[in-house]
Each structure stands twice: as structure tokens, then as C-alpha cells.
TORKOL-4160 file (C-alpha; in steps of 0.2 Angstrom, whole numbers, padded with zeros to 4 digits, m for minus):
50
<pt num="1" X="m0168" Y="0081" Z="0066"/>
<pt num="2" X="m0168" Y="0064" Z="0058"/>
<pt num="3" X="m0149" Y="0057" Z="0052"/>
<pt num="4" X="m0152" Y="0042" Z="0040"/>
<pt num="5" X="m0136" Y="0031" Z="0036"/>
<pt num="6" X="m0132" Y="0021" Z="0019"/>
<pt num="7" X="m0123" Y="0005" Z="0022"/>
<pt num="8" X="m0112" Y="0010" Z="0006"/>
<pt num="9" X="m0105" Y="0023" Z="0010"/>
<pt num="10" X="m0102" Y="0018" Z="0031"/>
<pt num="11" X="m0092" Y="0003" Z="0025"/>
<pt num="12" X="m0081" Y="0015" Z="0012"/>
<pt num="13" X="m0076" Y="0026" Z="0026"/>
<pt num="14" X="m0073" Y="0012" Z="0037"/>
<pt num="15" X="m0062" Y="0005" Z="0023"/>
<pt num="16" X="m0052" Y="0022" Z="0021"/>
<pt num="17" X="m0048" Y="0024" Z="0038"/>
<pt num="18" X="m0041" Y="0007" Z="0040"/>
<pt num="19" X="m0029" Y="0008" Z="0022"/>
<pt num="20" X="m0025" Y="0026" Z="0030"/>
<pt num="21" X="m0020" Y="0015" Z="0048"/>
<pt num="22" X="m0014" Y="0000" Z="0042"/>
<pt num="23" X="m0007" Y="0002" Z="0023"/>
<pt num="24" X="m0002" Y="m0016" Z="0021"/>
<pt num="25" X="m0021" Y="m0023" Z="0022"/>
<pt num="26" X="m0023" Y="m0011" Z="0006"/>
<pt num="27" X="m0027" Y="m0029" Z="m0003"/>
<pt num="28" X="m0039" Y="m0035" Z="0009"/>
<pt num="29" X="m0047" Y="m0021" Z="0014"/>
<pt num="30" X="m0052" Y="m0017" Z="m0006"/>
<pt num="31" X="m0059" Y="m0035" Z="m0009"/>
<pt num="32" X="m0066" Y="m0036" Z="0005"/>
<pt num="33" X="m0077" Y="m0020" Z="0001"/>
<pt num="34" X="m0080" Y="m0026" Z="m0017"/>
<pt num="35" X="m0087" Y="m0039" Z="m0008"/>
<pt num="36" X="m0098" Y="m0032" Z="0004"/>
<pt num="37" X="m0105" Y="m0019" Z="m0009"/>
<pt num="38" X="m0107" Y="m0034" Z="m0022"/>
<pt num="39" X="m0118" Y="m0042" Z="m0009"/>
<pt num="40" X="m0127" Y="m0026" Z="m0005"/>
<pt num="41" X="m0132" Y="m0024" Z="m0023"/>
<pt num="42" X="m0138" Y="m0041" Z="m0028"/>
<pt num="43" X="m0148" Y="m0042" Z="m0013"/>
<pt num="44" X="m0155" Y="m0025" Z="m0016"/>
<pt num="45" X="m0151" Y="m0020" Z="0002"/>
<pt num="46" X="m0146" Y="m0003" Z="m0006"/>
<pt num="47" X="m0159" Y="0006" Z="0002"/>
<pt num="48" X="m0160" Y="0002" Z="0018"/>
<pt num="49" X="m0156" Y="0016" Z="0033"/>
<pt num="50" X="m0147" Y="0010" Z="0047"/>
């Protein structure tokens, strides 16, 4: 049984788990993911499997 994992979608749960812990770094936590996912798709790192 092989389990392949997105980058994308790891760093959004990531994210939702720490606005659900920690409300206040709502700010952060959003522009840091726009960020992250900005990179990801000028670099074309999209479809790599971790």
C-alpha cells in the first residue's frame, strides 16, 4: 500500500491546526502559507510526493 503526500495540502492542515491552537497568528499563519504555496507553484514543485 503506497501513501503519496502533496506538499499543498500538508502545509494547509498544518496551518489549520495552528489558527485552531493559537488564533492570534491567524495573520501570520495565512501569509506565511500564501507564501509557501507561491513558491511551490513558481518553482513547479507541485508535483512532487514526499
Amino acid at each position: 500500500m503506497n501513501i503519496t503526500l502533496g506538499l499543498g495540502p500538508l502545509v494547509s492542515l498544518i496551518a489549520g491546526i495552528l489558527i485552531l491552537v493559537m488564533p492570534r497568528l491567524l495573520n501570520y499563519i495565512v501569509a506565511l502559507y500564501l507564501i509557501i504555496i507561491g513558491i511551490i507553484g513558481l518553482f513547479g514543485m507541485g508535483g512532487t510526493h514526499l
